[in-house]
MINULUM-168056 format. One record per residue (C-alpha): z, x, y. Coordinates in Angstrom, 1 decimal. Each point is the difference from the previous one (the first is absolute). Layout:
# MINULUM-168056
       zz       xx       yy
        Z        X        Y
...
# end
This chain:
# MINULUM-168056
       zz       xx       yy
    -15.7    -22.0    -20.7
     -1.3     -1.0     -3.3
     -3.5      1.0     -0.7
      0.0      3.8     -1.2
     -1.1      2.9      2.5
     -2.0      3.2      0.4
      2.3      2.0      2.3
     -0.3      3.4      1.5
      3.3      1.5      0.8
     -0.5      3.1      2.3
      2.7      2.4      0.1
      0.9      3.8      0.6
     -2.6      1.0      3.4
      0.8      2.5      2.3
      3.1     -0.4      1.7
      3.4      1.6     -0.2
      0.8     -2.9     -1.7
     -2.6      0.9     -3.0
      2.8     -0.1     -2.7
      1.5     -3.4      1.2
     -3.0     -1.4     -0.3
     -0.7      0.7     -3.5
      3.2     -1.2     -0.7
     -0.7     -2.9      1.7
     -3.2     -0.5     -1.1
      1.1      0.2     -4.5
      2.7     -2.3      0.6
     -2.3     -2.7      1.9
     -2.8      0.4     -2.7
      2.9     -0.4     -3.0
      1.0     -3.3      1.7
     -3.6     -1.5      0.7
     -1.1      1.4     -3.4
      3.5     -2.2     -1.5
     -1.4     -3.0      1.8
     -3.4      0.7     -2.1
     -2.6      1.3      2.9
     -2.3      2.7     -0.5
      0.9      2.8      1.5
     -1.7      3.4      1.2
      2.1      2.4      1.8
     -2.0      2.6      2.7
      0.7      2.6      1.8
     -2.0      0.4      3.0
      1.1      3.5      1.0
     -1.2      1.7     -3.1
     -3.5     -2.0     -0.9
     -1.9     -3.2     -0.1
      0.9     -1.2     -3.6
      3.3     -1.6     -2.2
      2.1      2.3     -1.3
      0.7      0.6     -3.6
      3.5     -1.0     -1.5
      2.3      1.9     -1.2
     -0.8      3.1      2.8
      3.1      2.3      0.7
      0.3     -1.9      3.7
      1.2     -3.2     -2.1
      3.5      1.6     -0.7
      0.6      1.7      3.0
      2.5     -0.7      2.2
      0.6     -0.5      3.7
      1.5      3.7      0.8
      3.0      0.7      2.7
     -3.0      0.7      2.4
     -3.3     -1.2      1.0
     -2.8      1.9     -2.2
     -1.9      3.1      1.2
     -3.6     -1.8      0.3
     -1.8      3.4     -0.5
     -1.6     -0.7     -3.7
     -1.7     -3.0      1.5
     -3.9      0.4      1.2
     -0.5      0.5      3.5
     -2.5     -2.4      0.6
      2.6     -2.6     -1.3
     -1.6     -2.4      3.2
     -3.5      0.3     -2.1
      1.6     -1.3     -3.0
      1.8     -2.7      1.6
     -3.7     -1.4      1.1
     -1.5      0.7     -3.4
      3.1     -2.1     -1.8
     -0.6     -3.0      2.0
     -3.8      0.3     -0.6
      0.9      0.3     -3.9
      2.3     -2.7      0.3
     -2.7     -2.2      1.8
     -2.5      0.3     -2.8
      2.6     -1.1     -2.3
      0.7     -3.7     -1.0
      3.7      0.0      1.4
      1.8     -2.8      1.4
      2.5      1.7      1.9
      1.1      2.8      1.2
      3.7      1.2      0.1
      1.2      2.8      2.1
      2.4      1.6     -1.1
     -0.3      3.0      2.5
      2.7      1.0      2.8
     -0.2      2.4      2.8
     -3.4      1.5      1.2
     -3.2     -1.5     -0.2
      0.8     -2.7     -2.8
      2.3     -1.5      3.0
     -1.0      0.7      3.6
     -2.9     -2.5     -0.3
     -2.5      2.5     -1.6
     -0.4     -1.2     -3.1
      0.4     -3.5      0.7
     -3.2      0.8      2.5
     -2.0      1.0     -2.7
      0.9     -2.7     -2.7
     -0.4     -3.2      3.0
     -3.5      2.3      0.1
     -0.2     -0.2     -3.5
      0.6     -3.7     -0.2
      2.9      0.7     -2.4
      3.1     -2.5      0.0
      3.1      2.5      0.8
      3.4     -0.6      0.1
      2.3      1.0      2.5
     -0.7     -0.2      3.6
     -3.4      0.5      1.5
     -1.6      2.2      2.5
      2.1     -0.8      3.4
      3.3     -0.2     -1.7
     -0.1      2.9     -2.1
     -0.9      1.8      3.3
      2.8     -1.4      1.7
      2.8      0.3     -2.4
     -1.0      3.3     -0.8
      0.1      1.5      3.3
      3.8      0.3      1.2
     -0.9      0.0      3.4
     -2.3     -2.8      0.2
      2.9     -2.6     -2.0
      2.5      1.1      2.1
     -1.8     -0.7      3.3
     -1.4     -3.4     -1.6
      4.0     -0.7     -1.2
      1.3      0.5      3.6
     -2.8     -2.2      1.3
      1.2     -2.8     -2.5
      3.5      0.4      0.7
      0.5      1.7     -3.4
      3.6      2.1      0.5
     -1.0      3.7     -0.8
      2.0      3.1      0.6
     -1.2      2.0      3.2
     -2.7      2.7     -0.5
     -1.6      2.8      1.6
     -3.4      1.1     -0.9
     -0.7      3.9     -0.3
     -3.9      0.9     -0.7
     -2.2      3.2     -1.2
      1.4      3.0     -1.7
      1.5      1.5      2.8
      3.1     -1.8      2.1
      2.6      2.1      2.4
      3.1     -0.6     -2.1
      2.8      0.7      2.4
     -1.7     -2.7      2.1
     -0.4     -2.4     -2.7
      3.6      0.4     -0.7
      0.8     -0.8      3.4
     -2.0     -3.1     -0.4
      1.8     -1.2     -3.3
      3.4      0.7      1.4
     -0.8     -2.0      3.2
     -1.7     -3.1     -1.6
      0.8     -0.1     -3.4
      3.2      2.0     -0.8
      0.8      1.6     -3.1
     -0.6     -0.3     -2.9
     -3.9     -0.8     -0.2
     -2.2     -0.9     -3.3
     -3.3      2.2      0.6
     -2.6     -1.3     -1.4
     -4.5      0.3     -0.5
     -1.4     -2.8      1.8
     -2.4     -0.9     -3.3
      2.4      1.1     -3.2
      1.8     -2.4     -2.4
      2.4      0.8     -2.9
      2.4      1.9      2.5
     -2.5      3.1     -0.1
      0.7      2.0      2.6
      2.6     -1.7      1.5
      3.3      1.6      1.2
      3.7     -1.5      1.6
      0.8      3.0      2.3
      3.8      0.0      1.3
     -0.4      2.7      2.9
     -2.3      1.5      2.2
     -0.9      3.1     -1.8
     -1.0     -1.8     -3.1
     -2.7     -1.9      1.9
     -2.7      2.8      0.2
      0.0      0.4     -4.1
     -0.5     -3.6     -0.5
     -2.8     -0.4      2.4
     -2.0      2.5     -1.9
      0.6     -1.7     -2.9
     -1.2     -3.1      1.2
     -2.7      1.3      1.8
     -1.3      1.7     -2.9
     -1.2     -3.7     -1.2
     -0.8     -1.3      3.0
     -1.2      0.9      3.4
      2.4     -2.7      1.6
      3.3     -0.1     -0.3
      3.0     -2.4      0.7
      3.7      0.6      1.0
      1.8     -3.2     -0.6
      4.0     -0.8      0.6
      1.7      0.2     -3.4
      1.7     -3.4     -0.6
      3.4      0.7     -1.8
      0.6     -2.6     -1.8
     -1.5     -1.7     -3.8
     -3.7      0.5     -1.4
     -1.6     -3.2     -0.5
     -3.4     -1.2     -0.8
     -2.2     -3.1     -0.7
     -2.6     -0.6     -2.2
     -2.5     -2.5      0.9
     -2.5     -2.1     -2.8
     -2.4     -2.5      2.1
      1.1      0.4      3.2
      4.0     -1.0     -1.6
      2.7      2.2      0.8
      2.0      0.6     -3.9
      3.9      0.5     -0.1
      0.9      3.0      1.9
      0.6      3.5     -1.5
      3.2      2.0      0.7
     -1.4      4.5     -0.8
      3.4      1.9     -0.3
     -1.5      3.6     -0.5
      1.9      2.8     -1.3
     -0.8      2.4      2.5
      1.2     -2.6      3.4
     -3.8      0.1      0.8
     -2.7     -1.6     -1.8
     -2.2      2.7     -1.2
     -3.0      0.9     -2.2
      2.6      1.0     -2.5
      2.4     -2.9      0.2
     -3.4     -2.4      0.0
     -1.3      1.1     -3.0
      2.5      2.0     -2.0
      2.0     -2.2     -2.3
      3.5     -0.4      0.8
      0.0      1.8      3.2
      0.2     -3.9      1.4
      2.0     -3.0     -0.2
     -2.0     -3.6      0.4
      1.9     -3.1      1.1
     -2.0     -3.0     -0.4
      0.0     -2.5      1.3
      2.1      2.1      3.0
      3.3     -1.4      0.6
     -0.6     -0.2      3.8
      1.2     -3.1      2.5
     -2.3     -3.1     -0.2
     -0.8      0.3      3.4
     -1.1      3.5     -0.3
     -1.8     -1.1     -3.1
     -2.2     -2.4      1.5
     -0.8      2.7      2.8
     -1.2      2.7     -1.8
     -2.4     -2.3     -2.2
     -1.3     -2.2      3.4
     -0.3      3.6      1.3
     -1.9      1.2     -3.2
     -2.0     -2.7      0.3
     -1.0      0.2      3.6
     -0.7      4.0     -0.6
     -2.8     -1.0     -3.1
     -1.7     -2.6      2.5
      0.3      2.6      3.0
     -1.8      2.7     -1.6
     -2.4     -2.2     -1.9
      1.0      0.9     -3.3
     -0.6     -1.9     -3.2
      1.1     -1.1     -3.8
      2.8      2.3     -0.1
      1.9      2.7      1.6
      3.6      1.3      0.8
      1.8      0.2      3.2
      2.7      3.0      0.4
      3.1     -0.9      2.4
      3.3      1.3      1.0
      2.9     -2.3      0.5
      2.2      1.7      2.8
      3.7      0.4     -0.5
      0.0     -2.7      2.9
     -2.3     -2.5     -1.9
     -3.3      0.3      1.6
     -2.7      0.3     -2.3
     -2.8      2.1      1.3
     -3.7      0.4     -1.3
     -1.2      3.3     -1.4
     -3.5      0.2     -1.7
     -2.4     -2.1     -1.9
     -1.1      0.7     -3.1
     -3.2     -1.5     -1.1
     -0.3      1.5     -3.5
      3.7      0.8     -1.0
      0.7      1.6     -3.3
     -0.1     -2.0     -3.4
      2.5      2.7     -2.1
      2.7     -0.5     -2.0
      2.1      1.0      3.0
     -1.8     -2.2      2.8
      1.0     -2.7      1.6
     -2.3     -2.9      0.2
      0.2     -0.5     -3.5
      4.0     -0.1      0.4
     -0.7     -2.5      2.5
     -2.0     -2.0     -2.2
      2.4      0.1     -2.6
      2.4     -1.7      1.7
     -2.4     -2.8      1.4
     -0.4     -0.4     -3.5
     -3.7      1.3     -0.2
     -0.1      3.0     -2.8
     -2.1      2.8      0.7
     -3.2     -1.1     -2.2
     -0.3     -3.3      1.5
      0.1      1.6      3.8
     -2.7      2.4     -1.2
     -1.6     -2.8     -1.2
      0.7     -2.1      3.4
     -1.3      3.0      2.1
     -3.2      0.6     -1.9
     -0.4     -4.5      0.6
      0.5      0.2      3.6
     -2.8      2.9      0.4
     -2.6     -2.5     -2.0
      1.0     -2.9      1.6
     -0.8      1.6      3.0
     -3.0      1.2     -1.1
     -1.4     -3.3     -1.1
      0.7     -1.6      3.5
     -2.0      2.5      1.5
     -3.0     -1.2     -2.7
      0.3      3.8     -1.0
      1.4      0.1     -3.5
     -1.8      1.7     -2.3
# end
């Protein structure tokens, strides 16, 4: 990309995962910025405008938990429409999202940009949708032939927990990973070992959302694969400090070890990228995105989630996976922000 432009990096919103965002968000407007763009940073939880440098949000950092959202307006939904109508009276030639979790990733936002007529990166309406709803990828990865650990499906705020229990011991054995159907960032997501831990972890869960999933916990290494384009990059090994791969341990520096590229079989290799790559295309995701896997203590690597707007902090892991394709974290900024015009000027929609 050579010729210099206005870009919009959107960040923060109104998810649990608010304070990755904004972390997320600095670091990918300090890279573009390097690579001499303009740009504009918004918030679209909190108005319709840039916001200033230098505010206190700049230095903050990504606590041990997700962020009480309580300070934040509660017609947040208003503000997301009136930042896209701001941003379409402006002269800006793309937009980046920098937004995880919520409405910046379930296919709202990209609704009302495509509406717009706003060049976006990331994926689009359908596989923002997708991705974002556990339930959903996991029915469209057992469809594909995607290996995924077995599930169960517990809805409403109400369940019988003896008879869940039952259900888990019968199908799924212990232990379990509990988990909100439409969460990233680990939030509200619990390994339970026995039966009596199960009721506290479904009410953590279901305090984000109204479905949610019981999967088989896969002992065995944390793995995960960034893709750029539709390309699976080397493979990530996560070793976290706590054995399970929490908020903390995601975002907390030094609570996690990062071997990459992992030091895994060649065969095993090539299956978790062909199986990477067959989970983007599945879901119909686009420019970039991170698949989570487990590799069993038997070898078997199995598909866990999609993430279509994974975080760009000093701790995550596409730009680790970059790294060691050889691709530094301003020029895949840079890369991202290209694919979302290019795509825009096919369409004979580029502003």
């Amino acid at each position: 990309m050579v010729n210099r432009l206005r870009i919009v990096v959107l960040l923060g919103g109104h998810s649990p995962e608010r304070d990755v965002s904004l972390a997320s968000g600095m670091q990918i407007a300090s890279a573009l910025r390097s690579r001499g763009h303009k740009v504009m940073l918004v918030d679209p939880a909190v108005g319709d405008g840039p916001l200033r440098t230098g505010e206190a949000w700049e230095q903050a950092d990504i606590g041990p938990e997700p962020p009480s959202l309580a300070e934040l307006p509660a017609d947040y939904g208003r503000n997301y429409i009136r930042t896209v109508a701001y941003l379409a009276r402006r002269r800006v030639d793309v937009v980046f999202n920098g937004l995880h979790g919520g409405a910046g990733e379930d296919g709202t936002i990209q609704g009302l940009l495509e509406l717009a007529g706003l060049p976006y990166t990331g994926s689009g309406v359908l596989g923002s949708a997708l991705a974002m709803n556990k339930v959903a990828s996991k029915r469209l990865f057992e469809r594909a032939g995607i290996r995924t650990p077995e599930w169960l499906l517990v809805k409403g705020q109400s369940w019988d927990g003896e008879a869940v229990a039952r259900d888990v011991a019968a199908t799924l054995g212990f232990p379990v990973v509990v988990k909100p159907s439409n969460q990233g960032s680990t939030v509200g997501v619990s390994r339970v070992d026995r039966a009596d831990e199960l009721d506290g972890a479904l009410r953590e869960a279901s305090a984000y959302s109204a479905e949610v999933i019981i999967e088989r916990f896969i002992s065995g290494r944390e793995l995960t694969v960034a893709l750029l384009d539709g390309e699976a990059l080397p493979i990530v090994e996560i070793i976290p400090e706590h054995g399970f791969y929490d908020y903390e341990c995601k975002y907390s520096h030094g609570k996690s070890r990062y071997v990459v590229p992992a030091s895994v079989a060649e065969e095993t290799r090539r299956e978790a990228q062909e199986m990477a790559v067959k989970a983007y295309q599945v879901l119909h995701t686009q420019d970039y995105g991170r698949v989570d896997m487990r590799l069993s203590e038997d070898g078997k690597v199995y598909c866990l989630e999609m993430n279509t707007l994974p975080g760009m902090t000093g701790t995550s892991l596409v730009p680790k996976a970059a790294r060691a394709a050889g691709i530094e974290f301003s020029e895949l900024c840079e890369r991202i922000a290209g694919l979302a015009l290019a795509r825009a000027k096919e369409r004979g929609r580029a502003v």
